[in-house]
N, C-alpha and C positions, 0 to 999 in steps of 0.2 A: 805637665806643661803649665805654666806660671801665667795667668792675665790679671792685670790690676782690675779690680771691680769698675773703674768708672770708663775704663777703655775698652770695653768690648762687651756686647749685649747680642743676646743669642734667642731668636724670635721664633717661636712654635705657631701657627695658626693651627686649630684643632677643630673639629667637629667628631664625638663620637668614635675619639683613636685610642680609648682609654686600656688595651692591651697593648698595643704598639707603644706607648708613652711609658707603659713601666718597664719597658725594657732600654727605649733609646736614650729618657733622661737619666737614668745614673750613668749610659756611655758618655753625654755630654757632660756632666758635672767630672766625671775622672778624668777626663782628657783638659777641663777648664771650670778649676776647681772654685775660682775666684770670680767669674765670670757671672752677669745678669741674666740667666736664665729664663723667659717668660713664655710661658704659655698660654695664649691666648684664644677661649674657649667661644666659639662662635654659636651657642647655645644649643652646645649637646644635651643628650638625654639619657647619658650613661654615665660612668665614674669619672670620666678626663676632668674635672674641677678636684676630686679630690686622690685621685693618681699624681696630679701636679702638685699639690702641694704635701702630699706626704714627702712626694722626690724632691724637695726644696725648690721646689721652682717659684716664681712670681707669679701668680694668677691674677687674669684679667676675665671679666666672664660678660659677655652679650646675654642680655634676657631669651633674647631670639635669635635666630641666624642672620646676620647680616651680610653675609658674602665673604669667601677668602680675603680679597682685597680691603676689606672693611676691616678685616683681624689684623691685617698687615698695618693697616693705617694705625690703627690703637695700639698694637705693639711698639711703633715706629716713634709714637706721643711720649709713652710713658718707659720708654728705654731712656736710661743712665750713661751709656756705654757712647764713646765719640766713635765708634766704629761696630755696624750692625751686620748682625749674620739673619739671613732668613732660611728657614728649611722647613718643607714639609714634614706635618706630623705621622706620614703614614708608612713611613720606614723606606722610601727611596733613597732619600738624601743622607749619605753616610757622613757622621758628624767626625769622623776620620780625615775626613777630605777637608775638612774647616781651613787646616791650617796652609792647605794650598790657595786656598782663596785669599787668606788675612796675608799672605807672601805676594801675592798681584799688588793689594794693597801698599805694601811697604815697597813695589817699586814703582808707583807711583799714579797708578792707574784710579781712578775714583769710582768703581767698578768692578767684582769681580764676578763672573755667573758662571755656574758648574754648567757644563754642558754636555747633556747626554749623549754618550753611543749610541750606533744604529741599534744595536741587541738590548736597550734599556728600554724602547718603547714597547706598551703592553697591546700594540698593536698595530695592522698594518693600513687601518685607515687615521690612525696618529698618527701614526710615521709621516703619512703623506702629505696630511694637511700640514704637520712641521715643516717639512722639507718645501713646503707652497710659500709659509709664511719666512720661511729663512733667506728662500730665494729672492721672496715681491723686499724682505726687508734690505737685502744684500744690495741688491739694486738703488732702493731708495736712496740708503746712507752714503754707497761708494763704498762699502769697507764690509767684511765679510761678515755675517753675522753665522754664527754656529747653532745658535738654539736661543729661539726669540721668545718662546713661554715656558721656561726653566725657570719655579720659582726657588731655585739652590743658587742664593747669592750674598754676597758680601761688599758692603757699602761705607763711606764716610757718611755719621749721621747725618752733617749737619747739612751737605750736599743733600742726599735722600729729600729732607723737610724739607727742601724748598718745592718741590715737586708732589709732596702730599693733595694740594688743592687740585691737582691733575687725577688720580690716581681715582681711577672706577671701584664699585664695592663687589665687584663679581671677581671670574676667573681670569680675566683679559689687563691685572693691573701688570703683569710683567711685559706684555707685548708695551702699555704705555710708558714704565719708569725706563724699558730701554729704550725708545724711539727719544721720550723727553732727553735722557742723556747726551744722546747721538746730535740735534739741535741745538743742544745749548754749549756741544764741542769740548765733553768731559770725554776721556780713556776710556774704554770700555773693552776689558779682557775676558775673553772665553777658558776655563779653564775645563777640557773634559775628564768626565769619570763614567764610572758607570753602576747605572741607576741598579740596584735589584729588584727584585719583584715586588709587587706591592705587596705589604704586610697585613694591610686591612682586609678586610673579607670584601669587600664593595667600596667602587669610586662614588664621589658625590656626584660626577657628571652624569646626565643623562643625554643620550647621544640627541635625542629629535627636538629637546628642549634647549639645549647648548648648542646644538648643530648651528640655528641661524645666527649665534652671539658670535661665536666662533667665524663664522664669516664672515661678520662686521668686523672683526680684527684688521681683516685683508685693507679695510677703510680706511680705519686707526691709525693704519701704519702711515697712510698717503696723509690725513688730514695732519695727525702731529709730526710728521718729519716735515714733508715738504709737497702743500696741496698741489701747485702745479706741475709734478710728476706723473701725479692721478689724472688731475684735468685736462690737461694739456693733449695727450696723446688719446683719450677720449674726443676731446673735442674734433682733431686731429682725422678721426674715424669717421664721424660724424658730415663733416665738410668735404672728404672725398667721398663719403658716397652720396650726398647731394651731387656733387660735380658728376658723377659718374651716371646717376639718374638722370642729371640734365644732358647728360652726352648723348644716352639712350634716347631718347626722347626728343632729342633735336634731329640727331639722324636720322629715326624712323619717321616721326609727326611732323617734325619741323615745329614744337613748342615746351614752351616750361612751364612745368606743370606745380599742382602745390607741394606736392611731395617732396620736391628739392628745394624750394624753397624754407619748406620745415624743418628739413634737414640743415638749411645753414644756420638760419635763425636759432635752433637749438645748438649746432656746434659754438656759436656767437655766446649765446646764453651760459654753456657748460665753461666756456674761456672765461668769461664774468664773474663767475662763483667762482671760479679757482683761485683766480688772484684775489676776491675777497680774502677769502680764505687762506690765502699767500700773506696778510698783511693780518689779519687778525691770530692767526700763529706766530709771526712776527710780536707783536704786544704782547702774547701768551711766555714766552721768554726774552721778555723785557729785562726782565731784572736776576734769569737764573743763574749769572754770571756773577753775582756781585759779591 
């Protein structure tokens, strides 16, 4: 398979995958011989800086760890390629599958994300928390989302860079570049496959440490799509059960008490934030259309 060197750039994020990387990049470079290959070392402490560039790859190397989404960002900078692949360095993402993504692309989509099967996830409280954030995104956007932190995707660069200044340096930049997507009214195609086993001996995540970042997702998704989704039906909560306190309270005491009173004043307060928040995501894609 033929890629002109300046059309397509094929983005590694690594930390410490330096046995999985001698095996996946010569599958990548024979499959996309011509192809910008980078690997971007998020400051391992094993061989992955020099596994990558015996395999001819492009090395980019962090002193320290700065966060997947930190690697993606520096990969995303000094890519060549008008059209970007991202895939995990730890052998889920089969770079077999590239070419069904770079086909999304060619029909027009600006957008394409591999999206795992049920049997791909390494487990059953991932599962769940995907299936939590697919639904609250599904909802959000109007439009079904299949797998919203799949970082197995393929992009128009120059689309991508506009949304760099959004993009967190942890593990949560795919829930942001597809919510940005989904607001600023680009395509956005799920293409499934399925994940295999992780190749590495050990995830970076740690469940009690990523557990509460991971929750802030649920946030993310309200704040960058569309805050009064979130607000709105919170505040919503809030104001009936003031009304419903002062219900109590009148027919038993015959008065209103503070409790219901806090209660609306807060539902009042929580509608105020939202449309803040309605109108400064508003200016946040101001210009990612242009």
């Amino acid at each position: 398979m033929s890629e002109s060197t300046t059309s397509l750039s094929i983005i590694l994020p690594a930390r410490n995958e330096a046995p999985v990387l001698a095996d996946l990049l010569p599958r990548i470079r024979t499959l996309y011989p011509a192809a910008d290959v980078i690997v971007v070392d998020d400051g391992s402490t094993d061989l992955t800086a020099a596994t990558a560039t015996a395999a001819g790859a492009r090395l980019i190397r962090h002193p320290r760890s700065l966060g997947n989404g930190a690697a993606v960002k520096s990969g995303a900078r000094a890519a060549t390629g008008t059209r970007l692949v991202f895939l995990d360095a730890d052998g889920q993402h089969p770079p077999e599958e590239i070419a069904r993504l770079l086909a999304s692309l060619e029909q027009g989509y600006a957008m394409a994300v591999g999206a795992r099967g049920p049997g791909s996830q390494q487990n059953r409280l991932r599962a769940t928390a995907n299936l939590l954030y697919n639904w609250l995104a599904t909802w959000m956007v109007g439009q079904r989302v299949r797998d919203l932190t799949s970082g197995f995707r393929a992009v128009h660069a120059e689309t991508f860079r506009r949304f760099l200044y959004l993009l967190p340096n942890g593990f949560s930049y795919p829930t942001t570049i597809t919510m940005a997507f989904f607001r600023a009214g680009y395509p956005v195609d799920y293409v499934p496959f399925h994940a295999p086993s992780r190749q590495a001996n050990r995830s970076h995540l740690r469940p009690f440490r990523d557990g509460a970042k991971f929750f802030l997702i649920i946030f993310r998704i309200g704040v960058l799509y569309s805050p009064l989704k979130l607000f709105v039906p919170v505040s919503a909560v809030l104001f009936f059960l003031g009304c419903a306190r002062y219900t109590y309270t009148y027919l038993t005491s015959g008065i209103l008490t503070n409790m219901s009173v806090l209660l609306w004043i807060t539902a009042v307060i929580t509608f105020l934030i939202g449309l803040v928040s309605e109108q400064i995501t508003a200016l946040l894609y101001r210009d990612s259309s242009a």
